[in-house]
KOLNUMAR-957620 format. One line per 4 residues: number of its first residue (from 1); for each residue x negated, y, z of C-alpha. Coordinates in steps of 0.2 Angstrom, whole numbers, always signed. Each point is the difference from the previous one (the first is absolute). Layout:
<pts>
NUM	X:Y:Z  ...;
</pts>
This chain:
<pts>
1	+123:+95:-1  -8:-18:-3  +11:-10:-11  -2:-19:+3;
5	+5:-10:-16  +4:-19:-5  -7:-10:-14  +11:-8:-10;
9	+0:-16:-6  -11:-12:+9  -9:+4:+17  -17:-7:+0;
13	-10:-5:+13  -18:+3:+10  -15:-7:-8  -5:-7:+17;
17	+11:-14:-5  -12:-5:-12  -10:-7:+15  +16:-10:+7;
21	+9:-19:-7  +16:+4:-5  +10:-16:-2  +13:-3:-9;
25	+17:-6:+8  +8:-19:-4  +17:-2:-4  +4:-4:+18;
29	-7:+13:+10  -10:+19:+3  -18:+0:+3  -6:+11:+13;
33	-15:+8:-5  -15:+2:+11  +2:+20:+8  -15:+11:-5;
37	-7:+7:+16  -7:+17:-1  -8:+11:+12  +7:+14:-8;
41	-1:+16:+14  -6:-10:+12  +14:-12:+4  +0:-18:-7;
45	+16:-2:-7  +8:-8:-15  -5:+11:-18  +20:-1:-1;
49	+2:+6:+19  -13:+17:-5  +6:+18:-6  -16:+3:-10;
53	-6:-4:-17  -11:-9:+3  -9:-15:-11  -12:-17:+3;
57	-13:-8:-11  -10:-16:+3  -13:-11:-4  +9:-8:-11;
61	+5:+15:-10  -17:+7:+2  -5:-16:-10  +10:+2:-14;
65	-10:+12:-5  -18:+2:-5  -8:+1:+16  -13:+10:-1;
69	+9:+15:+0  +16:+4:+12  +9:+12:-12  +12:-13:-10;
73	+8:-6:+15  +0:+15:+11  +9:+8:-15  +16:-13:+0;
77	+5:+10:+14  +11:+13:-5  -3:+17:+5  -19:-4:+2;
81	-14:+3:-12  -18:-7:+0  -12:+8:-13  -18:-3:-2;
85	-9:+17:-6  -16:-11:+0  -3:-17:+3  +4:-5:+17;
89	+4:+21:+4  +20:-2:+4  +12:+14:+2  +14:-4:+9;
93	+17:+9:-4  +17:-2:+10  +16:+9:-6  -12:+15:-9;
97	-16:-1:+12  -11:-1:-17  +0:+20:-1  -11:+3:+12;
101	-12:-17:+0  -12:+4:-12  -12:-14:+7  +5:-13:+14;
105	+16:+0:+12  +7:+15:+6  +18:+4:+9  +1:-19:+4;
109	-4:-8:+17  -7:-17:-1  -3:-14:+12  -13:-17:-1;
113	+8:-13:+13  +7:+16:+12  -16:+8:+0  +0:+16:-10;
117	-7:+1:-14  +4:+17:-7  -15:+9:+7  +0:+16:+13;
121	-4:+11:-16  +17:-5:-7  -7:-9:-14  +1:-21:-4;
125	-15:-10:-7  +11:-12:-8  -13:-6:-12  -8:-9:+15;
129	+13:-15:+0  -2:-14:-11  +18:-6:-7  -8:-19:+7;
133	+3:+4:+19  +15:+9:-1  +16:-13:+4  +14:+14:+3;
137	+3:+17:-6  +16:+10:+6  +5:+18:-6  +9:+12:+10;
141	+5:+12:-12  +3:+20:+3  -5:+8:+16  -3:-13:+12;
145	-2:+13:+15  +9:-8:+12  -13:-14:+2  -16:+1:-9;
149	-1:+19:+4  -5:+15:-14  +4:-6:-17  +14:+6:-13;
153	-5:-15:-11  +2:-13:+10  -9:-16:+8  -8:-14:-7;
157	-5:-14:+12  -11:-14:-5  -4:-17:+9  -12:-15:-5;
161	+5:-18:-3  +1:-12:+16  -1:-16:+2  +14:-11:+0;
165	+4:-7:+18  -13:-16:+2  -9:+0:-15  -17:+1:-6;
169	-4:+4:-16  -17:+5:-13  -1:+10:-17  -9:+5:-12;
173	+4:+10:-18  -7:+6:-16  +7:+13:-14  -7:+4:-15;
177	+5:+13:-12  -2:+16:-14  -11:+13:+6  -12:-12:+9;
181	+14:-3:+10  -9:-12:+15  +8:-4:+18  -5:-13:+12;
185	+15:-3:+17  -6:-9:+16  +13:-6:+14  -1:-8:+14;
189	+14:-2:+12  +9:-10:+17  +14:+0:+11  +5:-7:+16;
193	+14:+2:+11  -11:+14:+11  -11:+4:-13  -2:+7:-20;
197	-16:+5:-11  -1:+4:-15  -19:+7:-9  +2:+7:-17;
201	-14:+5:-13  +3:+5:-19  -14:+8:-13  +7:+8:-14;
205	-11:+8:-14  +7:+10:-15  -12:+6:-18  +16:+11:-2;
209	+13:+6:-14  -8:+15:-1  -19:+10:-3  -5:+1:+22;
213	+14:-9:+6  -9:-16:+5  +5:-6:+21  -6:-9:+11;
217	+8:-7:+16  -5:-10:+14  +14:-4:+15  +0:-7:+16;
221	+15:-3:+12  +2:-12:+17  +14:-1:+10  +6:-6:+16;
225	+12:-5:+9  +1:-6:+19  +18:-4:+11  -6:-4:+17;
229	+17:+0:+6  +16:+2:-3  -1:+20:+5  -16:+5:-8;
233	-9:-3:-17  -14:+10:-9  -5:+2:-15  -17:+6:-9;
237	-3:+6:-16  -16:+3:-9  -1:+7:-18  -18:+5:-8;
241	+1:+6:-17  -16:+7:-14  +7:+8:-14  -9:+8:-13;
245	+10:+6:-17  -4:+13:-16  +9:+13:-3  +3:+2:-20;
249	+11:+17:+1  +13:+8:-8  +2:+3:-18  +11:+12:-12;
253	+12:-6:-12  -12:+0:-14  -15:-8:+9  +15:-14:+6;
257	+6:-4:-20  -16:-1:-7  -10:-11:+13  +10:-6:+16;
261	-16:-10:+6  -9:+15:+2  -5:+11:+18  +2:+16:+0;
265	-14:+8:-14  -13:+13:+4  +6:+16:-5  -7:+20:+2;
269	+9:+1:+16  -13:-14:+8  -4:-18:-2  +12:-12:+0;
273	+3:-14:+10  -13:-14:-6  -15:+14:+0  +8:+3:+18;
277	+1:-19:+4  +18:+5:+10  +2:-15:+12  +9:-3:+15;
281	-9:-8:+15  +2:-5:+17  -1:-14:+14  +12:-1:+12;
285	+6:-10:+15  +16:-1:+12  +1:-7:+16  +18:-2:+9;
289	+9:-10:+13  +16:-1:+5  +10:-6:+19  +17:-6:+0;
293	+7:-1:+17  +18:-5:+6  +4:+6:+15  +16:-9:+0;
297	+12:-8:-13  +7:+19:-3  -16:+11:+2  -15:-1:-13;
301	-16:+11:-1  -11:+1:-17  -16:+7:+3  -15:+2:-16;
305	-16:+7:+2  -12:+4:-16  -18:+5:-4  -7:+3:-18;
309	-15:+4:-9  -5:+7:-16  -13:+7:-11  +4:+5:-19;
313	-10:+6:-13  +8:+11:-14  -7:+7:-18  +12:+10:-5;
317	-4:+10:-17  -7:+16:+10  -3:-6:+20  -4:-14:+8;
321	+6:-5:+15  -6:-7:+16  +13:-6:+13  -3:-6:+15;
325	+18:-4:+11  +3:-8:+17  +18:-3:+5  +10:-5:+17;
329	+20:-4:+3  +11:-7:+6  +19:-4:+2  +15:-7:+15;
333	+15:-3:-3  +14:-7:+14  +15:-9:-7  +15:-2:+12;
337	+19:-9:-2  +13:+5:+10  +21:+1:-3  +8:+17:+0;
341	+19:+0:-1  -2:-18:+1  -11:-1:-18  -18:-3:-4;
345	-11:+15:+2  -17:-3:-6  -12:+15:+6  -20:+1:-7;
349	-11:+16:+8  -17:+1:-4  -15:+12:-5  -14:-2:-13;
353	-18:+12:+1  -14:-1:-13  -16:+9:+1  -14:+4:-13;
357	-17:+6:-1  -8:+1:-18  -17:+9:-6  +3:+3:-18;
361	-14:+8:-9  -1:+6:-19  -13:+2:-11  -2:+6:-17;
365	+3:-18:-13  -17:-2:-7  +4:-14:-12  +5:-10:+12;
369	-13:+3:+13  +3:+14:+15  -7:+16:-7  -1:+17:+12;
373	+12:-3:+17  +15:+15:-4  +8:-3:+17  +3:-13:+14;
377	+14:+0:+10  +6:-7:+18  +17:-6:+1  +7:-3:+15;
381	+22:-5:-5  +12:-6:+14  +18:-6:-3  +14:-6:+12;
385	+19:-3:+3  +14:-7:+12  +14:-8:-7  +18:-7:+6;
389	+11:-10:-8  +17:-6:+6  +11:-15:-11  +16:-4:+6;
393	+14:-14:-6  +16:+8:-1  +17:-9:-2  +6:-6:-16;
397	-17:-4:-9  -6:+18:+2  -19:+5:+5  -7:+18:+7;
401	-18:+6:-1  -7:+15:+7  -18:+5:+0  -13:+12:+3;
405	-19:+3:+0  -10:+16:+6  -18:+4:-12  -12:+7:+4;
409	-17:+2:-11  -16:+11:+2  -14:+3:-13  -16:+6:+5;
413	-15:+6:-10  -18:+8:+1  -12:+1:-14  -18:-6:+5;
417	-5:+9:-13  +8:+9:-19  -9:+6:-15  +8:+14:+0;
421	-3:+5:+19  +17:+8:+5  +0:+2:+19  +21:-2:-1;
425	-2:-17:-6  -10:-6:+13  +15:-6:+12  +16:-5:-6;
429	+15:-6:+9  +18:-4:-5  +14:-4:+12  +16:-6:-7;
433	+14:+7:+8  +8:-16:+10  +16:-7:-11  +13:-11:+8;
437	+7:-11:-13  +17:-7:+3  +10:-15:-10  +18:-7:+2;
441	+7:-11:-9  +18:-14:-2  +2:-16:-5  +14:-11:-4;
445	+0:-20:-4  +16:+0:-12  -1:-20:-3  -11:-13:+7;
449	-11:+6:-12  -1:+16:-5  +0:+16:+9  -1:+18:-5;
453	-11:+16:+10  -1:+18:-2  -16:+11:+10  -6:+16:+2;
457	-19:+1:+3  -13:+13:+3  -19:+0:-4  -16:+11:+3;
461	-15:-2:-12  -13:+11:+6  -16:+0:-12  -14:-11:+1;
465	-18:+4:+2  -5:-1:-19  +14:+13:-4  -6:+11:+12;
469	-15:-4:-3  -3:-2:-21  -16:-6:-4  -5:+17:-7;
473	-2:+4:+18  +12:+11:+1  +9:+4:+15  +22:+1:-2;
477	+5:+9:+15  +15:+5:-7  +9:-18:-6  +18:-4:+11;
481	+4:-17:+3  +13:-9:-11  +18:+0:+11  +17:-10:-8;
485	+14:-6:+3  +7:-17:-9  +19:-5:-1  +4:-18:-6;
489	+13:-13:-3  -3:-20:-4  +9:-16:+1  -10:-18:-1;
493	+6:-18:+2  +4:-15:-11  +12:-4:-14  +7:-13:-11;
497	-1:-14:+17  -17:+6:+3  -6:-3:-16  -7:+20:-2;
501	-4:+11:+13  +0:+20:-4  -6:+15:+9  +4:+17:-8;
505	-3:+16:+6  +3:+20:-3  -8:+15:+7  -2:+17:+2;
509	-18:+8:+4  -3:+18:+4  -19:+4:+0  -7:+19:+7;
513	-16:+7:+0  -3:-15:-13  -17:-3:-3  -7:-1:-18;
517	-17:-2:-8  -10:+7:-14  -20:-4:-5  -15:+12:-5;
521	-13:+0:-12  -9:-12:+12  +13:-10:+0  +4:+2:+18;
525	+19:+1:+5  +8:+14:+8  +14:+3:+11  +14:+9:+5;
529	+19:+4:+5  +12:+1:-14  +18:+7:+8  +8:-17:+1;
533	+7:-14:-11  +18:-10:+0  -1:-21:-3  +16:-8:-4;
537	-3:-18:-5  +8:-18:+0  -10:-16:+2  +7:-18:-4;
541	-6:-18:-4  +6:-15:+0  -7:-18:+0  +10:-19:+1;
545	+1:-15:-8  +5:-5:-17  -4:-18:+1  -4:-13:+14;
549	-4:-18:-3  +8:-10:+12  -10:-11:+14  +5:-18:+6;
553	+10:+2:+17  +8:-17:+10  +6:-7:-15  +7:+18:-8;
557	-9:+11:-15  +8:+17:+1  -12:+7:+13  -11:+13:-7;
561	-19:-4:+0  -7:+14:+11  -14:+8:-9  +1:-5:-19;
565	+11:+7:-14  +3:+17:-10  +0:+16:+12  +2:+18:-10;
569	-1:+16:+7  -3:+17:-2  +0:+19:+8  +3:+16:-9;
573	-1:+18:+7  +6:+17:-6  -8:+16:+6  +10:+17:-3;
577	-16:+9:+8  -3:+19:-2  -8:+16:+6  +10:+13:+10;
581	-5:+18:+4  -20:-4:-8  -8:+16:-5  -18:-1:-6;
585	-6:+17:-6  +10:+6:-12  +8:-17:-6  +17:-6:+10;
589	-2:-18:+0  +19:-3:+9  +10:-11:-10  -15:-10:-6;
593	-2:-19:+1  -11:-8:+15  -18:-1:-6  -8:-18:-2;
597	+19:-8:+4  +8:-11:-16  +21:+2:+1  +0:-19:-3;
601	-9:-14:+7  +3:-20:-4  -6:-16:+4  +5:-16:-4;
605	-4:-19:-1  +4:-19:+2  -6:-14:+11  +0:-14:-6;
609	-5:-17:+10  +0:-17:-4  -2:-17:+15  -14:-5:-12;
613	-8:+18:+6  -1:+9:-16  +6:+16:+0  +1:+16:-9;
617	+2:+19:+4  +5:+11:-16  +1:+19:+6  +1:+17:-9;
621	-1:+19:+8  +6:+17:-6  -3:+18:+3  +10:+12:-7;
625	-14:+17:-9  -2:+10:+16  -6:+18:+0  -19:+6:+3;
629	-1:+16:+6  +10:+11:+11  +6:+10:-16  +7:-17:-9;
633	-11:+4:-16  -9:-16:-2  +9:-17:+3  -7:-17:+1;
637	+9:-14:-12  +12:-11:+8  -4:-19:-3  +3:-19:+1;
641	-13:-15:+5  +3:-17:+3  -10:-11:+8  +3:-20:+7;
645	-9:-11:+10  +2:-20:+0  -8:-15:+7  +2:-14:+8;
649	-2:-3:+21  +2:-18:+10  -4:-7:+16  -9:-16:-3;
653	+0:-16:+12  +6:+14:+12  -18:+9:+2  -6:+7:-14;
657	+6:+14:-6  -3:+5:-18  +8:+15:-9  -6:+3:-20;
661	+5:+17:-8  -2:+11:-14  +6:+18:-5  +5:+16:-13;
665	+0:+16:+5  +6:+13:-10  +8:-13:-14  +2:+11:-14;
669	-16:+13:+1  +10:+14:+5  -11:+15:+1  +4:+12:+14;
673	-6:+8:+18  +2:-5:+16  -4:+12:+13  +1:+17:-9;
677	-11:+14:+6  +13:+14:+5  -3:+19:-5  -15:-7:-6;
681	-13:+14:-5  -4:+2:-19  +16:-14:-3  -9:-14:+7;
685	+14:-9:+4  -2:-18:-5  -9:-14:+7  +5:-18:-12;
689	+6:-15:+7  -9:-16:-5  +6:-7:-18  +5:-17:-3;
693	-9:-12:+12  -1:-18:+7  -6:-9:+16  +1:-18:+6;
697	-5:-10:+15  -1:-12:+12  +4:-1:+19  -4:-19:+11;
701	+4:-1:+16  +2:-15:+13  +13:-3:+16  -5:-8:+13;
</pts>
């Protein structure tokens, strides 16, 4: 039996309010503060009127933080971890996911401006946005089933910036910094009453902290908006991205003391990762466009359409890959408001289908060059799902959700040709059973504003094509998809006259046929079902005023000035993760801590402003030692790093636009990994996070 708890002292709030002006009240009166509008489960309501946890980042929080990477400010969310393994190679863990991401995003459905980005294969190039285009991040947190489809870790959907309603507007930026830290922003953009644009280019180039960890990036987005009429607009989108990154490998405990700089050496099991010349490359391009279309004041229909490219080129330490991939979707959804019992009822039904074909063929690694072709494969991957969803206002502040979706996902597989000339392998194909995931969950505004939710919610994570398919070309036949069940209670609103706003929640997570991962030799990850795992956990944060400078208003000076002053906040979580019923062999893993999952998390800052434009944004982060390996052997040391960034941004003569800055990262030189390898092979757990390092810029723009 799931026992929900409280936190005493305190509640804190949701990170996302990091984003928002919180003015502080005059002695007269209560400031109403602006409502955060989500879209949440499909629905855009109020982030107080929604029974999820669910959390919002910015532009503006995006850029108190050193831009050229996104993990600082994805990771004020708590509940949500970014790592980097590599430069520019993130793993993305939400509520325990980490244990089976080796490499890139797994368990977690992502979306570029509605279009999906999480690919057929169930796998999400994350590395392919540049933190300059993205001007809105929301987080749906746990199984998202009831809208976004298969997923027990949740959603994450992204949008770029646009344009402020008639403006027009040019700029360009620079940053330089350690590492050979180079990066050159581009940005054009206009709006009109029918019309929006907005073209984006940004270069980034990185030497690296580490031996083979050098980046380069090139990113190129345009988007468009057209309102013909009152009924009907659409919008397309365009992103391109070239991406090429080293790969500097894991190292042990001894190799990380001594030299933390280092890639992973050559050794008598094979050469390591310089000899290798380990790299990630690929080009890629996504084409989308969406049609809004109102039938009438109470009917709406959503419908996108996607088509995308890629082609990647991958040394690894043994093979190297050549991937060719080609994908198609799409997604509708119909909103309608009606009354039942005399009270709103807001009904979404839609469907969402992605399809894939990739030719991925891998040869022996030749030093960085393709040696003798060991296999190539044909993969042909399709995805779908219905959903349903149904909100209705009850009496007395209360608030009723019930959804559903219905997956389905296919896998098919035939070897061109193997080295090792198995007539088995030739075809292979994989249905997963189809899962109906349900959710319901209750709401209650208490006050004005606060309210409180509890949920229940299902999820189906079935595996993606590099677990099925590991680069040793091996063929899994026998891993189950991931199935859980979450139960969670929060509470969110304002205290103090709206001086704080808090979002706190608690949950309980059951996981089966959880999947985990372990590495070879080679260096290649592995896969399969451990039993299951239980998640109980609590997320809070919290972010306000402390002090307001007061503005000039008819003659009266206690009116808060709207964007200046000294804004703290902060978000902690605590993870009590562990293992049930996990036999490997002869070892009984039950009882043992999550791999890869830290019981305590922290992040914390100040904004401070001043009318004269300076400003200033302190931060620190913590990660409580987390376990390595299944066994909990081998733990990676907690830590602290602070960091701050300060400058100084005006609007002159009402045109130009000029914003100088400058930065530390990691204050204090903490030594410590980022990304961890897990069941790493040999005890090759570590990958080091960047020492001490600095950056600074410039960004000019002009209004028109």
């Amino acid at each position: 039996m799931f026992r929900f708890f409280l936190l005493s002292g305190l509640l804190l709030g949701s990170v996302p309010l990091l984003a928002q002006t919180l003015p502080a009240p005059d002695t007269t009166r209560t400031v109403l503060l602006p409502e955060t509008t989500v879209t949440g489960y499909g629905q855009q309501l109020p982030l107080r009127r929604t029974a999820a946890s669910i959390g919002v980042i910015d532009a503006r929080v995006i850029s108190q933080f050193n831009q050229p990477s996104l993990t600082a400010a994805v990771n004020t969310l708590p509940g949500v971890r970014l790592e980097e393994r590599a430069t520019a190679s993130y793993r993305l863990s939400m509520r325990g996911s980490t244990l089976r991401s080796p490499f890139g995003v797994r368990n977690v459905k992502v979306y570029y401006n509605d279009i999906p980005f999480t690919e057929a294969s169930g796998s999400t190039p994350l590395n392919l946005l540049d933190p300059a285009i993205i001007g809105r991040m929301e987080v749906v947190k746990g199984p998202a089933g009831s809208a976004y489809g298969a997923g027990t870790g949740g959603a994450v959907l992204f949008s770029t910036h646009r344009p402020a309603a008639g403006s027009t507007r040019a700029q360009a930026g620079f940053t330089s910094g350690s590492f050979g830290l180079r990066r050159y922003t581009v940005a054009a953009e206009s709006s009109t009453e029918t019309t929006s644009w907005r073209a984006q280019y940004a270069r980034q180039t990185l030497n690296g902290y580490r031996q083979q960890s050098a980046l380069r990036r090139e990113v190129v987005a345009l988007d468009g908006e057209l309102t013909p009429s009152s009924q009907r607009s659409v919008a397309l989108h365009l992103l391109y991205t070239n991406l090429d990154y080293q790969l500097p490998g894991g190292l042990t405990l001894a190799q990380f003391q001594q030299n933390p700089r280092q890639a992973r050496p050559n050794s008598p099991a094979g050469p390591g990762t310089v000899a290798q010349q380990a790299a990630y490359r690929s080009r890629t391009a996504l084409v989308g466009g969406t049609h809004e279309y109102r039938f009438t004041s109470r009917l709406v229909n959503k419908t996108t359409l996607y088509l995308s490219g890629s082609v990647i080129s991958t040394p690894f330490l043994v093979d190297y890959e050549r991937n060719t991939m080609l994908g198609v979707g799409g997604r509708t959804t119909f909103r309608y408001q009606s009354s039942l019992a005399g009270q709103a009822l807001r009904l979404a039904v839609g469907a969402e289908l992605q399809g894939s074909f990739e030719n991925s063929r891998n040869y022996t690694n030749l030093g960085g060059t393709p040696g003798p072709l060991r296999y190539d494969d044909e993969i042909r991957t399709g995805t779908g799902f219905g959903f349903a969803q149904a909100d209705w206002d009850l009496p007395a502040g209360w608030l009723l959700t019930l959804g559903a979706s219905y997956n389905r996902l296919t896998y098919h597989i035939a070897r061109v040709s193997d080295a090792a000339a198995r007539p088995d392998a030739y075809r292979f194909e994989r249905r997963f059973r189809p899962e109906i995931s349900p959710r319901v969950a209750l709401l209650k505004e208490v006050t004005p504003g606060i309210s409180a939710y509890a949920s229940v919610s299902t999820g189906f994570s079935p595996p993606t094509e590099e677990e099925i398919r590991p680069s040793d070309g091996s063929l899994n036949a026998n891993l189950q998809a991931e199935r859980g069940t979450s139960y969670e209670l929060g509470t969110r609103g304002q205290l103090f006259h709206n001086r704080l706003r808090f979002d706190v929640s608690v949950f309980d997570f059951e996981l089966r046929q959880t999947i985990v991962t372990r590495s070879n030799a080679q260096g290649t990850a592995l896969f399969s079902n451990s039993g299951a795992t239980r998640q109980l956990g609590a997320e809070v944060a919290a972010s306000g005023w402390l002090w307001q400078p007061a503005q000039s208003d008819e003659g009266t000076s206690n009116v808060p000035h709207p964007e200046t002053g000294l804004q703290a906040w902060a978000s902690y979580t605590y993870n009590h993760f562990r293992f049930r019923g996990y036999q490997q062999g002869s070892n009984d893993f039950s009882g043992n801590r999550l791999t890869g999952t830290a019981p305590h998390t922290l992040s914390a800052g100040l904004n401070a402003s001043l009318r004269q434009g300076f400003y200033l944004t302190p931060s620190l982060a913590h990660q409580a030692r987390l376990p390595l390996n299944d066994a909990n052997t081998t733990f990676a040391r907690g830590y602290w790093t602070f960091a701050a960034r300060g400058g100084w941004h005006q609007v002159l003569r009402q045109h130009l636009e000029l914003d100088v800055f400058a930065g530390i990262e990691n204050a204090t030189d903490r030594r410590y990994s980022l990304g961890n390898d897990l069941n790493a092979f040999g005890n090759r757990y570590y990958q080091p996070a960047p020492g001490r390092n600095y950056y600074g810029g410039a960004t000019v723009g002009w209004r028109w």
